[in-house]
C-alpha positions in Angstrom: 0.0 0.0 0.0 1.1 3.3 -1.1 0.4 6.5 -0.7 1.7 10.2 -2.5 0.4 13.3 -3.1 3.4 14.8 -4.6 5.1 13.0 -7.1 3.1 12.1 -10.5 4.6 8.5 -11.2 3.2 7.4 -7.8 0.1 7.2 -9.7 0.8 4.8 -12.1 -1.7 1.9 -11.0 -0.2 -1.5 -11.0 -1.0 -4.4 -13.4 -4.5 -5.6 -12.6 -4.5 -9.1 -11.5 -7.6 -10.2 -13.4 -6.9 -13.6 -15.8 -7.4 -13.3 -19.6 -5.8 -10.9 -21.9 -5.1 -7.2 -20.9 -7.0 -4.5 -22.7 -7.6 -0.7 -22.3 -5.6 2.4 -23.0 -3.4 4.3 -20.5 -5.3 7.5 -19.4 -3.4 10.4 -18.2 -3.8 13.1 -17.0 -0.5 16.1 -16.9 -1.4 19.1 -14.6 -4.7 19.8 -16.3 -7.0 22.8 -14.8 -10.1 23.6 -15.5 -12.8 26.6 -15.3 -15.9 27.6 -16.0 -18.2 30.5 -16.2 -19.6 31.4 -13.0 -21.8 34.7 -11.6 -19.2 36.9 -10.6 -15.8 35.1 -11.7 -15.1 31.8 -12.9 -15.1 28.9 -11.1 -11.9 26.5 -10.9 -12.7 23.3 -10.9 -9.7 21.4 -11.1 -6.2 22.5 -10.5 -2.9 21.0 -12.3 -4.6 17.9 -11.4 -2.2 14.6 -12.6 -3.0 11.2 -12.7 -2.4 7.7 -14.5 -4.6 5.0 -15.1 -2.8 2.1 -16.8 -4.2 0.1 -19.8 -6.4 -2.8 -18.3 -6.2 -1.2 -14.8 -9.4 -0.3 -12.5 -9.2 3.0 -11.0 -11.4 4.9 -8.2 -11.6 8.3 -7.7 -13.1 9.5 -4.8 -12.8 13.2 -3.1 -15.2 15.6 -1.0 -18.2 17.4 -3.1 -17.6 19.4 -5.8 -13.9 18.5 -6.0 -14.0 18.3 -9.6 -14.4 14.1 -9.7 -16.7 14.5 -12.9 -14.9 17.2 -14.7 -12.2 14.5 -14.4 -14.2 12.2 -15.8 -16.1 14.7 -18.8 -12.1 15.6 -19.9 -11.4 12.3 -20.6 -14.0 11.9 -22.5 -13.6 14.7 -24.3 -16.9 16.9 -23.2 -15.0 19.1 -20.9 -11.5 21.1 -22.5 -9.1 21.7 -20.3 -7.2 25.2 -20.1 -3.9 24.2 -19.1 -2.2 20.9 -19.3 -2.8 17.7 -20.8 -5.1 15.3 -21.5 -4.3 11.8 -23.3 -6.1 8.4 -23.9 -3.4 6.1 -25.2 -1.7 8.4 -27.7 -4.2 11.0 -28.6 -6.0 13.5 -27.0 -9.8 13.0 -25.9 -12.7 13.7 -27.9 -16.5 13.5 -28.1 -18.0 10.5 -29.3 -14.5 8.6 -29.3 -15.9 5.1 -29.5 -13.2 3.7 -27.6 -14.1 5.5 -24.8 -17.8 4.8 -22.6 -19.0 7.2 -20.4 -22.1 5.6 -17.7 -23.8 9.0 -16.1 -25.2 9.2 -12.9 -28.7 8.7 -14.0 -29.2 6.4 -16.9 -30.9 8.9 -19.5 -32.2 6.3 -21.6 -34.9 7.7 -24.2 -38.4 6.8 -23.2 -39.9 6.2 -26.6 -37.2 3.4 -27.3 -37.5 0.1 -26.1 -34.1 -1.0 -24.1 -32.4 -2.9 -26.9 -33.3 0.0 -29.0 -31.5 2.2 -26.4 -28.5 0.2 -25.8 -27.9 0.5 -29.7 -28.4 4.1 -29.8 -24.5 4.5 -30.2 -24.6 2.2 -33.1 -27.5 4.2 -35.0 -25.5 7.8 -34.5 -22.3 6.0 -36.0 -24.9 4.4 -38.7 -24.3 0.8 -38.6 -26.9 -1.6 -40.4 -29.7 -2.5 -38.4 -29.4 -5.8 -38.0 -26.1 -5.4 -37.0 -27.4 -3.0 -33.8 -30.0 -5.4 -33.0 -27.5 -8.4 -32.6 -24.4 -6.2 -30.7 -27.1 -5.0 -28.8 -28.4 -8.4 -27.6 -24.9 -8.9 -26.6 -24.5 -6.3 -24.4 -27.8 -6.8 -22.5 -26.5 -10.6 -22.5 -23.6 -9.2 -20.9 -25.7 -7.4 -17.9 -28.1 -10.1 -17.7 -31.0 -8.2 -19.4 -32.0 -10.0 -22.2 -35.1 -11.0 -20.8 -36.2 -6.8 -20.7 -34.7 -6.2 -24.6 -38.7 -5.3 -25.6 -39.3 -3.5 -22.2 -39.4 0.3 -22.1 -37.3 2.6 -19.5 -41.0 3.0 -17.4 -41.1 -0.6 -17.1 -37.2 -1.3 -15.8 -36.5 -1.0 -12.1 -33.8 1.6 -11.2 -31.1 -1.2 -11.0 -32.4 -2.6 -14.5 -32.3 0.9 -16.4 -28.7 1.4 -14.6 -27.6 -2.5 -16.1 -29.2 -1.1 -19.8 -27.1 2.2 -19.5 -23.7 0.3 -18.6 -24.6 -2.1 -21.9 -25.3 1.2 -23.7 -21.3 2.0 -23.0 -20.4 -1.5 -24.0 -21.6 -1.9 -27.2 -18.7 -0.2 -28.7 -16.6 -2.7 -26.8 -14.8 0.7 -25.7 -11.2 0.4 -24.4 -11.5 3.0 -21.7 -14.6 2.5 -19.6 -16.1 6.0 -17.0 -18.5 5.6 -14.5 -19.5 8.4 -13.3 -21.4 7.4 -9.6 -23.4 5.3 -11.7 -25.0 2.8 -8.3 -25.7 6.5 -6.2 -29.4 5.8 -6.5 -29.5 2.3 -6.1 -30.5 0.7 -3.1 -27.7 -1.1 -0.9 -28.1 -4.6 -2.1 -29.0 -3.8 -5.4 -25.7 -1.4 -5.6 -23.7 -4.7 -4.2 -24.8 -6.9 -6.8 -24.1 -4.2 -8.9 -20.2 -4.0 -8.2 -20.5 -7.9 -8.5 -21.8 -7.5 -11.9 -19.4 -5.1 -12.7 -16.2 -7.0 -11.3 -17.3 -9.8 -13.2 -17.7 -8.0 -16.5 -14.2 -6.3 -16.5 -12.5 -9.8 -15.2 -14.1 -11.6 -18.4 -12.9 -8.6 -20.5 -10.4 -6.3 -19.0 -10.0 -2.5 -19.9 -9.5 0.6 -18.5 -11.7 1.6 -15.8 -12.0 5.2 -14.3 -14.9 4.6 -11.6 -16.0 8.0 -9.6 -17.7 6.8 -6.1 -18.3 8.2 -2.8 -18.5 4.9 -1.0 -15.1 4.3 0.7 -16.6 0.4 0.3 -17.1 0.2 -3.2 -14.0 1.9 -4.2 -11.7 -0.9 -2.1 -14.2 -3.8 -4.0 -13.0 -3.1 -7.1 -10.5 -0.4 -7.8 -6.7 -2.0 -7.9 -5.6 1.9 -6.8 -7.9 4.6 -5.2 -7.4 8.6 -6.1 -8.0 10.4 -3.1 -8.5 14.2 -4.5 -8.8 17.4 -2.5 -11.4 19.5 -2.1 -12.3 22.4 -5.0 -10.0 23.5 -7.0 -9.5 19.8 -7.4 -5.8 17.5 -7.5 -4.7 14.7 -6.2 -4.2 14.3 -2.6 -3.0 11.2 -2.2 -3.0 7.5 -4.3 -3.1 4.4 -2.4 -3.1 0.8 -3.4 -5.7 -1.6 -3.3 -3.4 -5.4 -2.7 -6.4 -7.5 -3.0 -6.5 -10.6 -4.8 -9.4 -11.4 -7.0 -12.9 -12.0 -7.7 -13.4 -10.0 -4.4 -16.2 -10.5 -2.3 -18.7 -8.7 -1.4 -18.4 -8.5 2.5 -14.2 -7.4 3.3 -14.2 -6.7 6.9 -12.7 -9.6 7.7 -9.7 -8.7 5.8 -6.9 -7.3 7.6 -5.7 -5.9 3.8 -9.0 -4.4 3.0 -8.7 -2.8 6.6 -5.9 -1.0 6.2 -7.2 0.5 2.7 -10.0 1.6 4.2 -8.3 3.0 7.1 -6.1 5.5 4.8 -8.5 5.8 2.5 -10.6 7.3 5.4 -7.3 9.5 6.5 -7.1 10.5 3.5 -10.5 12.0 3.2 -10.2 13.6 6.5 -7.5 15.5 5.9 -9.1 17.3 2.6 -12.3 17.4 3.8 -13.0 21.4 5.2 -12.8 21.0 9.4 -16.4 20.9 9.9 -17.3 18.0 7.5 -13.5 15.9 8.6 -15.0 13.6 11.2 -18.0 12.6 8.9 -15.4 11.4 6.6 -13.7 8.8 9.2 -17.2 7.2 10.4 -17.6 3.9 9.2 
C-alpha cells in the first residue's frame, strides 16, 4: 500500500491481477485545470490535477463534493477542454463520441420512446451501422448485464437497477477500451448497488480495460478499484494515491480482511485530511 500526493509517477496503477488478456488504454492526465463561467468570476474546478490509469487497470476516484471528480471524468472523454495541461487516452488526445471511450452517467438517461435494446444500440445508430447489426451487438451487451429478458421492455417498465444495467450495456456496445462511470450505483438501493459492483467486477475480469470509476463509497471503491485517487477539495488534484493489494474476484463482504482494513483506514485518513474541518469527522465514520 502506497500513498503520494506529490510525485506524479506514484500514480501509475499497478497491473490488474484479473486472468485473460489485458486491454484498455493508459489514461493520463499532466497538470490539467479547469474553469468555467460562474456569476461573478469563474469557477476553478480542477487545478494542475495529474493522474495515470494504466491500460487494463481499475481505478477509483473519490474526493469531497464538488472536487472536480466528474470534470475528471467529462475531460477524458472529451466533453470538458481543459485550459492548461494535458489530457491523453493512449496516444491522442480526448474527444467527443471517441468510441473507444464509454462514459455511464449518474442517471441512466435512456430515451423513453425506445425500447431498451433499442436504447442500448443508440451509439450504433448515430455512428450508422446496419440494423441488423445494432439489434445483434445489442443483444450482446444486454447478454452481458443479464438483461435479455427486458430487450422489448421500455425505461417506465425497468426498475432503477435494470435501467442502470441497460445504460452500462449502452457504453459496451462499442466494446470501448477506456470504460467511465461516473457514480453510476448512487441511486441504487444497498443490495442492489452490491450486486451491482458484482456484476461489474465480473464483467471487467471476463474482459479487462480501463476503468475510471467515480464513487463516494469508501466500500465500493476498495471492492473493485486495484488503486484509489483520493482528491482534494475544490480546485481539485490529487491528494494522495493508495493501493488496493487485493486478490481477486473479491467479495462482497471485506471486513474480515486485515488488507481491506488498512485500505480503508487510509482511504478514510485520506478524506479527512481534505475534507473542510467541519465535515472531517464525517469522513472517518464507518
Amino acid at each position: 500500500m502506497s500513498r503520494d500526493s506529490t510525485r506524479l509517477e506514484a500514480a501509475e496503477p499497478a497491473t490488474p491481477r484479473a486472468a485473460g488478456e489485458t486491454a484498455g488504454l493508459d489514461v493520463v492526465l499532466r497538470a490539467v485545470s479547469v474553469s468555467f463561467p460562474a456569476r461573478r468570476e469563474r469557477l476553478t474546478a480542477l487545478r494542475e490535477m495529474s493522474m495515470v490509469a494504466a491500460a487494463g487497470s481499475f481505478t477509483a476516484v473519490i474526493g469531497p463534493n464538488g472536487c472536480g471528480k466528474s470534470t475528471v471524468l467529462r475531460t477524458v472523454a472529451g466533453l470538458v477542454r481543459p485550459e492548461a495541461g494535458r489530457v491523453s487516452v493512449g496516444e491522442r488526445s480526448p474527444r467527443a463520441g471517441d468510441p473507444a471511450v464509454g462514459l455511464v452517467f449518474q442517471q441512466p438517461r435512456l430515451l423513453p420512446w425506445l425500447d431498451t435494446l433499442e436504447n442500448v444500440a443508440m451509439p450504433l445508430a448515430l455512428a450508422g451501422t446496419a440494423a441488423a447489426e445494432r439489434r445483434q451487438r445489442a443483444a450482446v451487451a444486454l447478454s452481458q448485464v443479464g438483461l435479455t429478458d427486458a430487450a422489448r421492455l421500455r425505461p417506465g417498465e425497468l426498475s432503477g437497477g435494470m435501467a442502470q444495467r441497460a445504460a452500462l450495456a449502452r457504453a459496451l456496445i462499442t466494446d470501448p477500451q477506456v470504460l467511465l462511470l461516473d457514480e453510476p450505483f448512487s441511486a441504487l438501493d444497498a443490495l442492489t448497488r452490491e450486486a451491482f459492483d458484482s456484476e461489474l467486477q465480473r464483467v471487467w475480469l471476463e474482459r479487462p480495460r480501463t476503468v475510471v470509476l467515480v464513487t463516494h463509497s469508501v466500500s465500493e471503491a476498495i471492492r473493485l478499484a486495484d488503486r484509489i485517487v483520493v482528491m482534494t477539495a475544490r480546485p481539485g488534484s490529487v491528494a494522495a494515491v493508495i493501493d488496493v493489494p487485493l486478490s481477486r474476484p473479491r467479495p462482497v463482504r471485506l471486513s474480515a480482511d486485515r488488507d481491506a482494513a488498512g485500505v480503508d483506514a487510509a482511504v478514510r485518513a485520506a478524506l479527512a485530511e481534505v475534507h473542510p474541518p467541519e465535515l472531517a469527522p464525517w469522513a472517518v465514520t464507518p
